[in-house]
C-alpha positions in Angstrom: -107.2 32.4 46.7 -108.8 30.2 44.0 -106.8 27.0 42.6 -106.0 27.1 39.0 -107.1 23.9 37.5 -104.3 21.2 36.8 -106.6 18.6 34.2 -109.2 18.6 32.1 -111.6 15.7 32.6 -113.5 14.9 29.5 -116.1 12.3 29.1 -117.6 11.6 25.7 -120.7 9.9 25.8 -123.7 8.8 23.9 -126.8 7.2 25.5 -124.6 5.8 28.1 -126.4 2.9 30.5 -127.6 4.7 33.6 -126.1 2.4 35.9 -123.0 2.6 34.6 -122.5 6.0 34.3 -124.0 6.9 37.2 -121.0 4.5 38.6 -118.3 6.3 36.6 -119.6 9.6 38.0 -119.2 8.3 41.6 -115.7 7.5 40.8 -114.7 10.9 39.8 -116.6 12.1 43.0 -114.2 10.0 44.9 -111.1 11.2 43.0 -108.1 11.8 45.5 -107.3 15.0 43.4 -109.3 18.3 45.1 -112.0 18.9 42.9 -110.8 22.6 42.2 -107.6 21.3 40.9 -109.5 20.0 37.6 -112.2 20.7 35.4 -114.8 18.9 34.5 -116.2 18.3 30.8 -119.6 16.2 29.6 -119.5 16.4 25.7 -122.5 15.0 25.0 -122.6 13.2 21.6 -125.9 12.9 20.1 -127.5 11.4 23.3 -131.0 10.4 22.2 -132.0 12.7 25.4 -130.2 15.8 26.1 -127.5 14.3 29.4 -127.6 17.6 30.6 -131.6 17.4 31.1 -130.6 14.2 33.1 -127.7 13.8 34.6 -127.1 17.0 37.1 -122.9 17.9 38.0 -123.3 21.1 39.8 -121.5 18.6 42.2 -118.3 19.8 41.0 -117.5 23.4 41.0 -115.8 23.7 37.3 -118.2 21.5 35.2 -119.9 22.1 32.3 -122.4 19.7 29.6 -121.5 20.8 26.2 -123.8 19.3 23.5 -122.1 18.0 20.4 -124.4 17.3 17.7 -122.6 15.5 15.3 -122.2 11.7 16.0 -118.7 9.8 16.3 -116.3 9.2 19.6 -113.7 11.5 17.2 -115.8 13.9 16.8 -116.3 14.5 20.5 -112.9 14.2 21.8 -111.8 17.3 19.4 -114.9 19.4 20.5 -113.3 18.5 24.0 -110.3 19.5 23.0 -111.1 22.9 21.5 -113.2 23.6 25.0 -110.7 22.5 27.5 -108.6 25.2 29.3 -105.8 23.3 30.9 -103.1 22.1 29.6 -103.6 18.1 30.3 -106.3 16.5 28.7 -107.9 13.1 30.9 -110.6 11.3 28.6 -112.9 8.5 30.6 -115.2 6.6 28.8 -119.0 6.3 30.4 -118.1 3.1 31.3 -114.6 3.4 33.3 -114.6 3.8 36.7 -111.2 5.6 37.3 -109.2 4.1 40.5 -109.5 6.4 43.5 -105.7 8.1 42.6 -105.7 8.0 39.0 -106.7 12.1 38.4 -103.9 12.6 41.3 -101.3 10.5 39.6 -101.6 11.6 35.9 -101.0 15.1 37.2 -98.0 13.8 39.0 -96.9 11.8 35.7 -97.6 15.5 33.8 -94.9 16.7 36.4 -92.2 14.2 36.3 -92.4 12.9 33.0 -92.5 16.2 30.7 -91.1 14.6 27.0 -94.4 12.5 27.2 -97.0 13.5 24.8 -99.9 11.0 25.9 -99.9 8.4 28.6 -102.7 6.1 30.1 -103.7 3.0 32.0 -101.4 -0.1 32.1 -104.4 -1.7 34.2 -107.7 -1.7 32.2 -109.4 -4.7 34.5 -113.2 -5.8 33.2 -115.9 -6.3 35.3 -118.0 -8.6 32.8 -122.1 -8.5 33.5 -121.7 -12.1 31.9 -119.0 -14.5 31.9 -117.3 -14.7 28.4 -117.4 -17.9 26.4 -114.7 -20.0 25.5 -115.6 -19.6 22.0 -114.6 -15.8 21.9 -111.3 -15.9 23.7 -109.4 -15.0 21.1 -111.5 -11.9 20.5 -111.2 -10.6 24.0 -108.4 -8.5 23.6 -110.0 -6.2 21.1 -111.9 -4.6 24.0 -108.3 -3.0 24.6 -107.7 -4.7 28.0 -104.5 -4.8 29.7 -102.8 -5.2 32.5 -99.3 -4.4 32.8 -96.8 -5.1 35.4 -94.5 -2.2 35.4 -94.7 1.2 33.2 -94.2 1.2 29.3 -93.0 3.9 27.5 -91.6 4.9 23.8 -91.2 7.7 21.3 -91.9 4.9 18.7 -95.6 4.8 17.2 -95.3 0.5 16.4 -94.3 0.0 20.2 -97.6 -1.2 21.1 -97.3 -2.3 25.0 -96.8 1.6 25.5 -99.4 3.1 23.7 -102.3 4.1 25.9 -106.2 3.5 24.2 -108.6 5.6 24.6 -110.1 4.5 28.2 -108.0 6.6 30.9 -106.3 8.0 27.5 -103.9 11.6 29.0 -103.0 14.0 26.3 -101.6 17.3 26.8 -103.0 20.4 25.1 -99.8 20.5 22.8 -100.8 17.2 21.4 -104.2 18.2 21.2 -103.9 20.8 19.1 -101.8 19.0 16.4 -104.0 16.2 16.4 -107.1 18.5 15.7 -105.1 20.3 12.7 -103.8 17.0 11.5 -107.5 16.0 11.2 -108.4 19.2 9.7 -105.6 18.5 6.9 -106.7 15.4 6.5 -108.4 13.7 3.2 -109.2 10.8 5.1 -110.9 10.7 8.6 -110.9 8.1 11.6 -113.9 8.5 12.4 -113.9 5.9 15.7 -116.8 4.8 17.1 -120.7 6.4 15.7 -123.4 5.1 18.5 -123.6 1.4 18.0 -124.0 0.7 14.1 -120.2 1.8 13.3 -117.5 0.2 15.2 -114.4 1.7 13.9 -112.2 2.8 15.8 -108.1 3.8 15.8 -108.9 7.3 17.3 -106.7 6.9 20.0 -103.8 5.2 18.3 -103.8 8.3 15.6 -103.5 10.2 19.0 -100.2 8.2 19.8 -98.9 8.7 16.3 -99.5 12.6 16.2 -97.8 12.6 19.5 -94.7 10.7 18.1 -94.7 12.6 15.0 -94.3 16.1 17.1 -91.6 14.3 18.9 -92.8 13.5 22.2 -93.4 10.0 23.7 -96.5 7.6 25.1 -96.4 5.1 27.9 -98.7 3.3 30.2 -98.7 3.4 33.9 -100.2 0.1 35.9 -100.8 2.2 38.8 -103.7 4.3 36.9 -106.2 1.8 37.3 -109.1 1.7 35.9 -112.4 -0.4 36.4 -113.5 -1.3 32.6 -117.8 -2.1 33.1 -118.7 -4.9 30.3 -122.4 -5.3 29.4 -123.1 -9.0 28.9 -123.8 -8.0 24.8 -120.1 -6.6 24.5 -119.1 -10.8 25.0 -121.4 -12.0 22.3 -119.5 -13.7 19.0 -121.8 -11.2 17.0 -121.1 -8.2 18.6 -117.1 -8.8 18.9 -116.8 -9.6 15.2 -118.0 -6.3 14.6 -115.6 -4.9 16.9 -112.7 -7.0 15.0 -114.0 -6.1 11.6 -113.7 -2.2 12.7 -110.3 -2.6 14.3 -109.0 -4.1 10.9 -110.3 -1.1 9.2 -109.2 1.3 11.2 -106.0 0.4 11.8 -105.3 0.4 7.9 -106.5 3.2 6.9 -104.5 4.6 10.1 -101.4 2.8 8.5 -102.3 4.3 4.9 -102.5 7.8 6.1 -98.8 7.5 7.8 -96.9 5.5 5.1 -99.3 5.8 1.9 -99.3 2.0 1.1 -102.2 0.3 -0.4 -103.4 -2.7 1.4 -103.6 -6.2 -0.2 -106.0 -7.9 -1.3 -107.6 -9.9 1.2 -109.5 -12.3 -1.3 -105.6 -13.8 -2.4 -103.8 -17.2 -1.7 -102.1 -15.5 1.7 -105.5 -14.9 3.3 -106.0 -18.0 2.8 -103.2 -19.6 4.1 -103.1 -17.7 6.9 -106.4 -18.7 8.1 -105.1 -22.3 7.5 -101.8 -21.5 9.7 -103.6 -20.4 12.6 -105.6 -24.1 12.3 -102.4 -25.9 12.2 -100.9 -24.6 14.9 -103.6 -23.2 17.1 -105.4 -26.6 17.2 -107.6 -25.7 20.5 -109.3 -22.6 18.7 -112.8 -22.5 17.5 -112.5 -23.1 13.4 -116.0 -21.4 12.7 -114.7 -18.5 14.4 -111.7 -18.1 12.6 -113.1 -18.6 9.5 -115.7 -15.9 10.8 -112.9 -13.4 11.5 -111.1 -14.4 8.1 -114.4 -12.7 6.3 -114.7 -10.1 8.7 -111.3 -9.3 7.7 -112.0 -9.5 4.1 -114.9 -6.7 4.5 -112.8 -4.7 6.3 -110.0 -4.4 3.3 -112.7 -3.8 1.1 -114.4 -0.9 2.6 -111.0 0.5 3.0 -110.2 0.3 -0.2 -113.6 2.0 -0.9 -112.8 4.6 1.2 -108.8 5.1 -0.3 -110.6 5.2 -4.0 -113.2 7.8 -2.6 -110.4 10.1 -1.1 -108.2 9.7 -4.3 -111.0 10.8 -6.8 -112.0 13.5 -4.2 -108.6 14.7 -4.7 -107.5 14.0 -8.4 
């Protein structure tokens, strides 16, 4: 008698690095969790070359590639959404390498835990290619690491220790669906992360907040583990000012879609004392780098207000 799938596994990828992925394949190979107790879902987004011409998955009897040809991280988690056919959604990233348990204890969470809406990892570990640098300590935790000691949970969108991102991220299909018409309704889109050029991101927080706003909760688990891979370019100053300067944006224009307030003006007298606080009393800090996130921030609250006056004349 056949087994009725319990998951959806869904990974997004564009032009992922071969020895990664080939890595985060391995893992799901390995997956505790009898294969014919999930399917399996490749959404390609824009790969350069085809994945499915490849990377071959008739390893796993319900898997499919399914070609997305509009760019964005976004984009392909709702065409995963829309193609999925169970009723938990399990996104990995093509460079997480899920613990050996993970698919068998989000299906377990699923079980015991049924007024959550999304739930994830509370033990996103790095494996860094190259050593960070002193100089971008501060920056590190906008790669959304964590490690968490015991579970976190909430119905409360601002409680941040139990919101799950996106790596290891567990929705189920009733939150999908509202998240996908929620976008549809939308004037103003999150677009997360296009290829490398756009670093936005916030996708998986507006995730949390649909979730919240349908009246179920979010929480992280430390026991889904998950291996996060770091190419040694993802630790460079460059590179996680970009990520910092995306995160800024995003996260407004998240917050302007919930509450409809305008963001500041970063170019006042409290941008600038805040940069001048976190001198004073965060003497060990790099000041070059602070002053470099100060004007990443201040690009970031400019192109959202570009975006919020673009929406508004859209709409008068």
């Amino acid at each position: 008698m056949a087994t009725t799938p319990e998951a959806s596994v869904i990974i997004c990828a564009h032009n992922p690095r071969a020895d990664y992925f080939r890595r985060v394949l391995e893992g799901l190979r390995q997956q505790s969790l009898c294969m014919e107790n999930w399917e399996f879902l490749v959404i390609d987004s824009a790969s350069d070359v085809p994945l499915a011409s490849k990377w071959n998955i008739s390893w796993h009897p319900h898997a499919r590639h399914i070609r997305e040809d509009e760019l964005g991280l976004a984009v392909a988690r709702r065409r995963g959404m829309r193609e999925a056919a169970t009723d938990l959604l399990i996104f990995v990233d093509d460079d997480n390498v899920l613990g050996q348990n993970y698919l068998l204890d989000a299906v377990a969470i699923k079980r015991e835990w049924p007024r959550l809406g999304v739930w994830g990892s509370g033990a996103l570990i790095p494996e860094f290619e190259s050593k960070p640098g002193e100089s971008v300590t501060q920056l590190l935790p906008y790669l959304a690491l964590r490690e968490n000691a015991a579970p976190q949970w909430s119905n409360v969108f601002s409680c941040m220790p139990s919101m799950p991102w996106g790596a290891g991220m567990c929705v189920r299909a009733s939150v999908a669906t509202s998240y996908c018409e929620y976008c549809q309704n939308s004037s103003i889109q999150i677009a997360d992360r296009r290829g490398k050029n756009s670093l936005m991101g916030a996708g998986d927080l507006e995730i949390c907040y649909v979730a919240c706003k349908i009246g179920l909760g979010m929480a992280t688990f430390p026991e889904l583990r998950i291996t996060h891979l770091m190419p040694k370019e993802r630790v460079e100053l460059g590179y996680l000012l970009k990520v910092f300067e995306g995160t800024c944006a995003s996260n407004t224009l998240l917050d302007y879609k919930r509450t409809g307030k305008i963001p500041q003006s970063p170019l006042g007298l409290r941008g600038f004392l805040s940069v001048l606080y976190q001198l004073i009393t965060h003497p060990g800090l790099d000041s070059v780098v602070i002053f470099r996130m100060h004007l990443a921030n201040i690009r970031a609250m400019l192109r959202v207000k570009r975006i919020i006056a673009d929406s508004q004349t859209q709409s008068a």
